[in-house]
Structures are given as C-alpha cells and as structure tokens.
KOLGU-4560 file (N, C-alpha, C; in nm, 3 decimals, padded with zeros to 5 digits):
<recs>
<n_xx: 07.838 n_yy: 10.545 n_zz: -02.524 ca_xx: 07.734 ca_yy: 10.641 ca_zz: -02.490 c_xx: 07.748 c_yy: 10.678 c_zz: -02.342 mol: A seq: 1 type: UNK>
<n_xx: 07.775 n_yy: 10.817 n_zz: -02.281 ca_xx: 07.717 ca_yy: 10.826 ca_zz: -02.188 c_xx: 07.647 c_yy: 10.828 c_zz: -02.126 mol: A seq: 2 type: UNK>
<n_xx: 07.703 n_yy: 10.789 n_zz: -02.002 ca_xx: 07.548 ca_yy: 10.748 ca_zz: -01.838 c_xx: 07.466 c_yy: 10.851 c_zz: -01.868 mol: A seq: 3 type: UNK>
<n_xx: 07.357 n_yy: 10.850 n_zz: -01.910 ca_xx: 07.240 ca_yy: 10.949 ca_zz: -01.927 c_xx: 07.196 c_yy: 10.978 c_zz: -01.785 mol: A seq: 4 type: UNK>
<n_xx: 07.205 n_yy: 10.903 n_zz: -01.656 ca_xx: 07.171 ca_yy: 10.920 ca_zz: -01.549 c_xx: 07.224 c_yy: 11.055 c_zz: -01.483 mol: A seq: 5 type: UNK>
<n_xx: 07.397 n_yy: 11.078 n_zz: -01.532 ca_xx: 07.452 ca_yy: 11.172 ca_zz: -01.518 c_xx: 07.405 c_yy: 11.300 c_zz: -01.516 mol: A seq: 6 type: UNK>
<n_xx: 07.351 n_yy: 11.294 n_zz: -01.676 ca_xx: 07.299 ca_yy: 11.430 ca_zz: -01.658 c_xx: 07.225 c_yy: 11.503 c_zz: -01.607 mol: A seq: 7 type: UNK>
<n_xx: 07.095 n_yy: 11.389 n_zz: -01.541 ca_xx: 06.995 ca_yy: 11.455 ca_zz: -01.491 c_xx: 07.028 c_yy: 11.466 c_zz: -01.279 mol: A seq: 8 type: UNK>
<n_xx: 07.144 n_yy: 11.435 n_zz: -01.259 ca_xx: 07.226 ca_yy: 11.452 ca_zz: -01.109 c_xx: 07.207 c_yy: 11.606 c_zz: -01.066 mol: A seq: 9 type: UNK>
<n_xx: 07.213 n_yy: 11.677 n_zz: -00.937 ca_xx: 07.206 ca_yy: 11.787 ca_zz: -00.926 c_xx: 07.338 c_yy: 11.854 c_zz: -00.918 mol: A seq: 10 type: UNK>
<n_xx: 07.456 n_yy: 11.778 n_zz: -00.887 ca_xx: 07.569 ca_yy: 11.860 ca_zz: -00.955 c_xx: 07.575 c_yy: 11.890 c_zz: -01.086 mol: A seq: 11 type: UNK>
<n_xx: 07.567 n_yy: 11.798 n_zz: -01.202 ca_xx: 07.567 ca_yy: 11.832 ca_zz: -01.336 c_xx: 07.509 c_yy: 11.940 c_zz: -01.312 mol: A seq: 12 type: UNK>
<n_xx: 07.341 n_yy: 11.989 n_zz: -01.314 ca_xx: 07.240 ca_yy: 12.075 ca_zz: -01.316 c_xx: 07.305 c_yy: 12.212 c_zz: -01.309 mol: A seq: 13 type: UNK>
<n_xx: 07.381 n_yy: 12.163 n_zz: -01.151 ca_xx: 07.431 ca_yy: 12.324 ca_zz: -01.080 c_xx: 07.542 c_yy: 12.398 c_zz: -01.173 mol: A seq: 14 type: UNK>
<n_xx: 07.669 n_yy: 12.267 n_zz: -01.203 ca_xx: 07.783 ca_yy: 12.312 ca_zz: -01.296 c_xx: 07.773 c_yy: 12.340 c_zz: -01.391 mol: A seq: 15 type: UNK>
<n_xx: 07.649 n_yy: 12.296 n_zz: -01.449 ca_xx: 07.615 ca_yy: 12.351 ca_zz: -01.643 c_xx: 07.543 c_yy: 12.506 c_zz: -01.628 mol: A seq: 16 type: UNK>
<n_xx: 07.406 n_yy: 12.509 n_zz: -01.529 ca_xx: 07.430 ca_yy: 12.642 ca_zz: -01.522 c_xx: 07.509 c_yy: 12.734 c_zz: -01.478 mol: A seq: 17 type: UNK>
<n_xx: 07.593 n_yy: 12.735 n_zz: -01.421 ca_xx: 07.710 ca_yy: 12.808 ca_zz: -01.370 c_xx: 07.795 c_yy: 12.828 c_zz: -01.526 mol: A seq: 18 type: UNK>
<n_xx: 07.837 n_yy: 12.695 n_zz: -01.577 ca_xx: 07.887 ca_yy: 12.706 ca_zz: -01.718 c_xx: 07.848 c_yy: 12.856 c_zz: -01.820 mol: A seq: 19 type: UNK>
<n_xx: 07.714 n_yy: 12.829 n_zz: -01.783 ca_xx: 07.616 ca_yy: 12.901 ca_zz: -01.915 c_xx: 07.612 c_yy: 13.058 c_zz: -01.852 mol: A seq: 20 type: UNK>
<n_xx: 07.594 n_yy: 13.070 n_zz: -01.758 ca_xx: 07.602 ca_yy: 13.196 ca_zz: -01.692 c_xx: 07.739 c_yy: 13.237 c_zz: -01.717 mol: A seq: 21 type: UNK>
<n_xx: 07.854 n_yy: 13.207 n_zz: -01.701 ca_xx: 07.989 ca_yy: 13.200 ca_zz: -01.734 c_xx: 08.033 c_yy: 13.313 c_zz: -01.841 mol: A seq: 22 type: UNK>
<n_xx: 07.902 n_yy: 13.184 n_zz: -01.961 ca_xx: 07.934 ca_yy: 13.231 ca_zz: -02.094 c_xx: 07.824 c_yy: 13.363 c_zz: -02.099 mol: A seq: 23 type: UNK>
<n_xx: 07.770 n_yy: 13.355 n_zz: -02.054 ca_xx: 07.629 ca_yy: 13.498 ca_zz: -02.069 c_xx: 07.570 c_yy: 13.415 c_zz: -02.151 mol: A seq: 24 type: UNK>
<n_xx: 07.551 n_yy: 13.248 n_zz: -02.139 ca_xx: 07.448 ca_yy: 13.202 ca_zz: -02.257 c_xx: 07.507 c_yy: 13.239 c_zz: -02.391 mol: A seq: 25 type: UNK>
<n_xx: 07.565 n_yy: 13.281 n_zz: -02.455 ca_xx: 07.622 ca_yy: 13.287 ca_zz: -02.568 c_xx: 07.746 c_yy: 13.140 c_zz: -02.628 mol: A seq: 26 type: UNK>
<n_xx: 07.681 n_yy: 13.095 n_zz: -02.733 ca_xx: 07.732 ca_yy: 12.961 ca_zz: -02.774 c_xx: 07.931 c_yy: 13.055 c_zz: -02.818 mol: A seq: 27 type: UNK>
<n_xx: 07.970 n_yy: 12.931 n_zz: -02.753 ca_xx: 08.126 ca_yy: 12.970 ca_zz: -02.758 c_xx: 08.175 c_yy: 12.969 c_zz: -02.920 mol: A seq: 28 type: UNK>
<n_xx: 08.072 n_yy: 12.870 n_zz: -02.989 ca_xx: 08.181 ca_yy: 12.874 ca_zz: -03.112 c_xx: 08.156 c_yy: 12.967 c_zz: -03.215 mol: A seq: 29 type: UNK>
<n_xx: 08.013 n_yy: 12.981 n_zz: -03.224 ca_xx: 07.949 ca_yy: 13.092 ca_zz: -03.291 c_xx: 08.024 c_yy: 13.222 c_zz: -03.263 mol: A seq: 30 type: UNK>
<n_xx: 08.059 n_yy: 13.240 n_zz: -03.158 ca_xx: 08.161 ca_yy: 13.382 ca_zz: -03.099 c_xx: 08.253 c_yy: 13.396 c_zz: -03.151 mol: A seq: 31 type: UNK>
<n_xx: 08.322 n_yy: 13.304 n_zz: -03.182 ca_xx: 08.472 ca_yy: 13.268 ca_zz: -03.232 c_xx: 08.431 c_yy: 13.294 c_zz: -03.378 mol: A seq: 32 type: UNK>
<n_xx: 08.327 n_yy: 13.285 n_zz: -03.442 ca_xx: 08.300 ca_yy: 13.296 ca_zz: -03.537 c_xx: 08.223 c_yy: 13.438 c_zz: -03.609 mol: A seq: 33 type: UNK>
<n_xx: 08.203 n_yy: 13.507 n_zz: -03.530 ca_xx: 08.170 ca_yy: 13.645 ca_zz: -03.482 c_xx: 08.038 c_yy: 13.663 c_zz: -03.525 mol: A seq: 34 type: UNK>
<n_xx: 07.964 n_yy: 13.578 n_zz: -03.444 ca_xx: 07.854 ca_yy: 13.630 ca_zz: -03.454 c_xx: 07.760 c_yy: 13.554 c_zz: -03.335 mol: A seq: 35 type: UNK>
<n_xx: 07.656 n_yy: 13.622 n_zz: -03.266 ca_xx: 07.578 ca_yy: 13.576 ca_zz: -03.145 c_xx: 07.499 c_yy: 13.458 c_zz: -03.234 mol: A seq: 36 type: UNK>
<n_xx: 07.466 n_yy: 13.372 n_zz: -03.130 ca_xx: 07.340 ca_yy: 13.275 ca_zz: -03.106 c_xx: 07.363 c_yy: 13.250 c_zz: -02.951 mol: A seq: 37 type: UNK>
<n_xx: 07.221 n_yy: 13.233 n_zz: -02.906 ca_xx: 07.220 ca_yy: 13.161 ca_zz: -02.750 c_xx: 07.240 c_yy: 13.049 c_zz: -02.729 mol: A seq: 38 type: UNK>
<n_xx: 07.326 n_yy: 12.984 n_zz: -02.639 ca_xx: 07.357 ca_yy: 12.889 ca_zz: -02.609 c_xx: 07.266 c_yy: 12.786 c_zz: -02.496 mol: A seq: 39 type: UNK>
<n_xx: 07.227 n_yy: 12.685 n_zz: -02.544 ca_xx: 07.140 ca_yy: 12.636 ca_zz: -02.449 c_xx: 07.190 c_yy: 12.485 c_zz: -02.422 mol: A seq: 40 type: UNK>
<n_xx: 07.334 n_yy: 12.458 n_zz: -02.421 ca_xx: 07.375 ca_yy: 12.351 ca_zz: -02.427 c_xx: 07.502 c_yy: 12.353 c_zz: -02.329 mol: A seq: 41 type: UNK>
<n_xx: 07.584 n_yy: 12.243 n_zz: -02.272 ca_xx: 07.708 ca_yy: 12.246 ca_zz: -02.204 c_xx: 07.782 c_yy: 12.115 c_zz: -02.296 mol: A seq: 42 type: UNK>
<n_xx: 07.870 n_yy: 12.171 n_zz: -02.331 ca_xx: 07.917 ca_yy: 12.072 ca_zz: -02.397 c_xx: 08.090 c_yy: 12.012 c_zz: -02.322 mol: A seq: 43 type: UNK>
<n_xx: 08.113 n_yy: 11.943 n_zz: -02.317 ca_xx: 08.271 ca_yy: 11.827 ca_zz: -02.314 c_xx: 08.358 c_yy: 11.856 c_zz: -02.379 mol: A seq: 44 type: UNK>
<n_xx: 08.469 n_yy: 11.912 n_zz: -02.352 ca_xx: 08.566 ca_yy: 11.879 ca_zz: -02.468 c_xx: 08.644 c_yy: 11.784 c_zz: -02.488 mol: A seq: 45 type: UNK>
<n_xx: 08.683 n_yy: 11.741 n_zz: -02.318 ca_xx: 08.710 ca_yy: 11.598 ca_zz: -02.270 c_xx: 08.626 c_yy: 11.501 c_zz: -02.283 mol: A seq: 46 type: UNK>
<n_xx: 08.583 n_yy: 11.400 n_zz: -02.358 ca_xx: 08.484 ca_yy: 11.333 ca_zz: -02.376 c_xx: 08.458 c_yy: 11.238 c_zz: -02.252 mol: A seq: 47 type: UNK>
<n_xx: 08.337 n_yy: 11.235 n_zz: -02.159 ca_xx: 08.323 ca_yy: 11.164 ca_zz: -02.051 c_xx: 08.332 c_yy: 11.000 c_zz: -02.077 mol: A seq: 48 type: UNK>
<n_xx: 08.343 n_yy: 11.001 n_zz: -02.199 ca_xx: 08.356 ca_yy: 10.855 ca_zz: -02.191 c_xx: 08.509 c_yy: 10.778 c_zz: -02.211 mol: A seq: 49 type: UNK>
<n_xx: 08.593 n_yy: 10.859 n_zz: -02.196 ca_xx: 08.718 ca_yy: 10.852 ca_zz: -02.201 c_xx: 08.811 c_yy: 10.917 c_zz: -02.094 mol: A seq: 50 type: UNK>
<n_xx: 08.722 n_yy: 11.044 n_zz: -02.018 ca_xx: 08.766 ca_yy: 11.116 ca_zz: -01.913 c_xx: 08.716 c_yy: 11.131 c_zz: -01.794 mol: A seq: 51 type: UNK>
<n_xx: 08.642 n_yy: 11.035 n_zz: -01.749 ca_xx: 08.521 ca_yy: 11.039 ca_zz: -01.657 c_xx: 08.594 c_yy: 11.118 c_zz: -01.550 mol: A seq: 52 type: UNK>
<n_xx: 08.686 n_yy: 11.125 n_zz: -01.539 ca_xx: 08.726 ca_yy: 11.191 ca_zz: -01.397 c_xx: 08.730 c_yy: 11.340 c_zz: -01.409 mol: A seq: 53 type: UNK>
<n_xx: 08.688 n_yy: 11.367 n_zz: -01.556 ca_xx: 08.633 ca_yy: 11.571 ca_zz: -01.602 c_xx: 08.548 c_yy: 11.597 c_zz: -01.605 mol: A seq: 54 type: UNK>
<n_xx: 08.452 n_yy: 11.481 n_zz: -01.578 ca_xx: 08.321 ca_yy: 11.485 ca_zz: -01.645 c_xx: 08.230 c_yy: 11.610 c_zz: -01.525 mol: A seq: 55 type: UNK>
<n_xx: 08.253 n_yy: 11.657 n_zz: -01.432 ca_xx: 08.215 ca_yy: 11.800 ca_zz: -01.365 c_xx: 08.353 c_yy: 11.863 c_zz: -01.350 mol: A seq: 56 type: UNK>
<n_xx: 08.473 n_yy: 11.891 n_zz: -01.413 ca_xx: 08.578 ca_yy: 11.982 ca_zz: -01.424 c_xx: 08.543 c_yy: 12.105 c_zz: -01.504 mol: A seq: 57 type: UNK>
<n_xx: 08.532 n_yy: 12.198 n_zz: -01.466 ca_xx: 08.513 ca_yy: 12.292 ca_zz: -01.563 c_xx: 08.675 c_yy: 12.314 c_zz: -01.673 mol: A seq: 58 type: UNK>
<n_xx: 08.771 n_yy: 12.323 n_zz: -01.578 ca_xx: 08.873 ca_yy: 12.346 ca_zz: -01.677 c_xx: 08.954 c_yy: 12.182 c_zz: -01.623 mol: A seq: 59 type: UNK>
<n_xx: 09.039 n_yy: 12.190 n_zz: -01.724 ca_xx: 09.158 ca_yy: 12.072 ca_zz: -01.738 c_xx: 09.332 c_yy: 12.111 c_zz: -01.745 mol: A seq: 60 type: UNK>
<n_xx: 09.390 n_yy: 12.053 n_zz: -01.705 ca_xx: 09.535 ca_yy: 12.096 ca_zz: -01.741 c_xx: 09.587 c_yy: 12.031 c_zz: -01.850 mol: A seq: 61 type: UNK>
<n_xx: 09.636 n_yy: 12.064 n_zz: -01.958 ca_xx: 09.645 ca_yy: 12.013 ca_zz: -02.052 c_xx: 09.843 c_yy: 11.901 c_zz: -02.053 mol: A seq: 62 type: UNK>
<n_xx: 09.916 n_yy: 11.842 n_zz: -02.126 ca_xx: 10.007 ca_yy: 11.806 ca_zz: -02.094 c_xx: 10.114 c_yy: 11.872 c_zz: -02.119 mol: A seq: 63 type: UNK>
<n_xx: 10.134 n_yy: 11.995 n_zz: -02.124 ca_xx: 10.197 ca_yy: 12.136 ca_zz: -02.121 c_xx: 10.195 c_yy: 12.218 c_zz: -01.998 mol: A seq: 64 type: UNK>
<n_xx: 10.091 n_yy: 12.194 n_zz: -01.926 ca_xx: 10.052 ca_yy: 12.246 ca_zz: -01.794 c_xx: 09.974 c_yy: 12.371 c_zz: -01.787 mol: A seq: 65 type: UNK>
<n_xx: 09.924 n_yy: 12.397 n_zz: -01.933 ca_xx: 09.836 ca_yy: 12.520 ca_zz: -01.949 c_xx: 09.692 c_yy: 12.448 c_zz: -01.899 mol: A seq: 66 type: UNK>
<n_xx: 09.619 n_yy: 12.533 n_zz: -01.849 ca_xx: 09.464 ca_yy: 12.525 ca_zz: -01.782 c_xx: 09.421 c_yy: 12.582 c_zz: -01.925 mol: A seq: 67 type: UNK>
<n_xx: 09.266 n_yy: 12.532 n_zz: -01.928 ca_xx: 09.246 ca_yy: 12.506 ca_zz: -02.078 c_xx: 09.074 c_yy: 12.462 c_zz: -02.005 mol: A seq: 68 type: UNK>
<n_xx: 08.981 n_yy: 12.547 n_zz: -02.104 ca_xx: 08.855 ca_yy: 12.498 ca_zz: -02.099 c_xx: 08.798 c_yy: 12.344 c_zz: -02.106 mol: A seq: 69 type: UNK>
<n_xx: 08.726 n_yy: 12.288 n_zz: -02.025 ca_xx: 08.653 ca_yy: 12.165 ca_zz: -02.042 c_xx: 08.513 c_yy: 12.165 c_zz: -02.081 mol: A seq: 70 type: UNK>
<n_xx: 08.479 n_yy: 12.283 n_zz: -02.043 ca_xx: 08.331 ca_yy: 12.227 ca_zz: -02.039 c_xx: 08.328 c_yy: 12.390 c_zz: -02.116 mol: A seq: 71 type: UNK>
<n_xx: 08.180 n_yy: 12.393 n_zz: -02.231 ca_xx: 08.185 ca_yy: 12.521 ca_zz: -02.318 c_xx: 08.040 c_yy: 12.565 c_zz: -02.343 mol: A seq: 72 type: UNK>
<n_xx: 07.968 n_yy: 12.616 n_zz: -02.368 ca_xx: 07.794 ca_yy: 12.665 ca_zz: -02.381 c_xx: 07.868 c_yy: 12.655 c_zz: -02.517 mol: A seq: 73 type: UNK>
<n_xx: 07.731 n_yy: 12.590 n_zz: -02.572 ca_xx: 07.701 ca_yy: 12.583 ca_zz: -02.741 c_xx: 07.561 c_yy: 12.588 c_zz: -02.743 mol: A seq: 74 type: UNK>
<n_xx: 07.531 n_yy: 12.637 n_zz: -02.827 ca_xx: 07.393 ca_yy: 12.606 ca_zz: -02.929 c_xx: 07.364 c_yy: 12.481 c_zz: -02.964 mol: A seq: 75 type: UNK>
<n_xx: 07.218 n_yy: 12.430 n_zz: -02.987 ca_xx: 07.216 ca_yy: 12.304 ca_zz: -03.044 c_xx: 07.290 c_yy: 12.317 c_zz: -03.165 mol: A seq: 76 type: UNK>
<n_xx: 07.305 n_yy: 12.370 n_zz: -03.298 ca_xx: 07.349 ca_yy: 12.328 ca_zz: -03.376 c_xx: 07.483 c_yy: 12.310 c_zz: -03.383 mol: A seq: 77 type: UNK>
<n_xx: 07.545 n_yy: 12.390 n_zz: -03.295 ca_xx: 07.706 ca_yy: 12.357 ca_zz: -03.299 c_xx: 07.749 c_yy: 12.245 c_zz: -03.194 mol: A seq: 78 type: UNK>
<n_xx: 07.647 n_yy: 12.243 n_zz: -03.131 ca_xx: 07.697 ca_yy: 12.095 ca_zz: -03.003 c_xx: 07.628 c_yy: 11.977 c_zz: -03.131 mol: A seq: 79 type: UNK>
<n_xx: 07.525 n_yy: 11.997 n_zz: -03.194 ca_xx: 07.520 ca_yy: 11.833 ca_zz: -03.322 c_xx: 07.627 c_yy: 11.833 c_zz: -03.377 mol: A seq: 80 type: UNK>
<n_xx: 07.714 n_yy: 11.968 n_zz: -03.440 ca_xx: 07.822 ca_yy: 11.940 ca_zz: -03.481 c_xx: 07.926 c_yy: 11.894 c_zz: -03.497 mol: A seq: 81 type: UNK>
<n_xx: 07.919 n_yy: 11.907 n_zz: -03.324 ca_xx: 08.084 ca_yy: 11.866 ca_zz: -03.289 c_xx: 08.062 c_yy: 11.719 c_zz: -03.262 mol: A seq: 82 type: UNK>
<n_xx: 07.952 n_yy: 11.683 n_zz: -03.241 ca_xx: 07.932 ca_yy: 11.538 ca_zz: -03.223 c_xx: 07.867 c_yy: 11.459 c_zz: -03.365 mol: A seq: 83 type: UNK>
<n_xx: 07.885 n_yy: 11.541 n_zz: -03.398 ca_xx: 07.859 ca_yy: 11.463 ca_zz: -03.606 c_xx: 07.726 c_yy: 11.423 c_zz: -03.610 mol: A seq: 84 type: UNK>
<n_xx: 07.641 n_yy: 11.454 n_zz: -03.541 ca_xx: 07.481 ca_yy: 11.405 ca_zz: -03.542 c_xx: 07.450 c_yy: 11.504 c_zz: -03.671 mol: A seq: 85 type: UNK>
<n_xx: 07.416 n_yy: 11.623 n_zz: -03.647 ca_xx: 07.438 ca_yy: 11.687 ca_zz: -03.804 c_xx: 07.548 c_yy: 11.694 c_zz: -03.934 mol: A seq: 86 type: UNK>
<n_xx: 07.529 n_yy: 11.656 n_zz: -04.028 ca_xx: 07.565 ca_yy: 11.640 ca_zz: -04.149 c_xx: 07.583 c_yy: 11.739 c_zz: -04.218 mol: A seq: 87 type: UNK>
<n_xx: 07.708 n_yy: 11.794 n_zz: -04.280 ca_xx: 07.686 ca_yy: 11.892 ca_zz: -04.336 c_xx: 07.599 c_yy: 11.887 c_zz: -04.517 mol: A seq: 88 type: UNK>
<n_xx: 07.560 n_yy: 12.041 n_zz: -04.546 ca_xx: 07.471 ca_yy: 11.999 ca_zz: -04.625 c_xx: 07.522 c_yy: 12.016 c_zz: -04.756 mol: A seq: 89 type: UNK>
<n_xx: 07.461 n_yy: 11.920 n_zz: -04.887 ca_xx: 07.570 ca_yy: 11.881 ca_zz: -04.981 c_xx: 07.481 c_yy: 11.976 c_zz: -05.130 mol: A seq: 90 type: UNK>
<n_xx: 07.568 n_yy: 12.066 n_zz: -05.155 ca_xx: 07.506 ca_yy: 12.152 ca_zz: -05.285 c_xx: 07.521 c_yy: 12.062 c_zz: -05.387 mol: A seq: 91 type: UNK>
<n_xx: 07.379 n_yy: 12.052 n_zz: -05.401 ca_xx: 07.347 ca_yy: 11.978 ca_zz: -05.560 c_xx: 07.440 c_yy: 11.998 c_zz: -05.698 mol: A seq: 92 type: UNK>
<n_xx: 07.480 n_yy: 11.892 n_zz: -05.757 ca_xx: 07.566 ca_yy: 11.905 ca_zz: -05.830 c_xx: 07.528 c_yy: 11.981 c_zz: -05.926 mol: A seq: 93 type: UNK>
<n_xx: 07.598 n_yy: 12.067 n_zz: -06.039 ca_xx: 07.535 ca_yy: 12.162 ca_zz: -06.128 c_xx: 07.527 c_yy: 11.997 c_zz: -06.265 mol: A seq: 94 type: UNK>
<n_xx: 07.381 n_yy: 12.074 n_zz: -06.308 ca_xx: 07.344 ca_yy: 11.992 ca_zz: -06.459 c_xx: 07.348 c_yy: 12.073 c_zz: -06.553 mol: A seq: 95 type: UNK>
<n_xx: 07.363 n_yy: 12.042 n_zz: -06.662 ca_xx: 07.356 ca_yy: 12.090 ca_zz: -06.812 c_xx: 07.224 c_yy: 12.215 c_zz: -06.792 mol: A seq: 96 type: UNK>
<n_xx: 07.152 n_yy: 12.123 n_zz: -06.763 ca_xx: 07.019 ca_yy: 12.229 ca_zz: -06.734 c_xx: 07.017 c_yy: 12.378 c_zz: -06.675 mol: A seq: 97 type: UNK>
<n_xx: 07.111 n_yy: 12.369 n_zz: -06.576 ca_xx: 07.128 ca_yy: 12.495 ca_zz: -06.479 c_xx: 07.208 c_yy: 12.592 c_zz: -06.544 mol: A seq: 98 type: UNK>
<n_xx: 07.260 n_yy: 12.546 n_zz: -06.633 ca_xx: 07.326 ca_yy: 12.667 ca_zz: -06.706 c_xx: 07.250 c_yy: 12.730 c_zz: -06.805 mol: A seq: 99 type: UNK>
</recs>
C-alpha cells in the first residue's frame, strides 16, 4: 500500500493538478475509447510502490529510451479499474425460463 501521507504533500497537490489541467480533466482512457468523462483522478502507471523514485515524474523513459507517460487523469471508474477494486459485472446465466 502506498504512503497515504504522500498524497496529501503539496508537491503531489501541485503535480496532479498540473497533470489534470494537462489532460483538460478528461479521463485518458475513456478518450482512447472515444468517448468523454471527467477525470478527477491522477493515476501511476509506474506503480509507487515499486518505483518510488516516479512517484512525482510526470513522464518516464522507458528501456528503449522512448519518454512515455507516468502519471494519467482518469475517472473514478477507470482508476478502480486499473487497480481491480472494481469487478467486472457478470451477466446472469440464461435459464430454461428466459427463453
């Protein structure tokens, strides 16, 4: 789990809104997916608990030497996503009945 202390620091504060302004507030993955929602989240792609030294990088160099996003505006539902807190949802199996 990450230092929760982290987040509430005034660099985090400054670099996530800067992040979000970045994005115009628009969740990155939803975009990719073509369609708006507002983004009210900063999300990791580098996970701070494995990369602490990205953990305020906006971008990263990857081991190719391409520069490459770190940090991304999501929506709550796509930042539960990517962190598996939401579940996707399971269509009831069909019964004899439903037909």
């Amino acid at each position: 789990m990450p230092d929760l202390l982290f987040y509430k620091t005034y660099a985090w504060k400054k670099l996530r809104k800067e992040v979000l302004q970045e994005d115009k507030y628009e969740c990155q993955m939803c975009k990719k997916r073509g369609y708006y929602r507002r983004a009210n989240t900063v999300h990791h792609i580098k996970p701070m608990d494995k990369y602490p030294e990205l953990a305020l990088s906006t971008y990263y160099t990857d081991e190719n030497g391409e520069k490459k996003r770190n940090l991304i505006s999501l929506c709550r539902v796509c930042h539960e996503r990517e962190h598996e807190y939401r579940q996707p949802e399971k269509p009831e199996p069909l019964t004899p009945e439903r037909w």
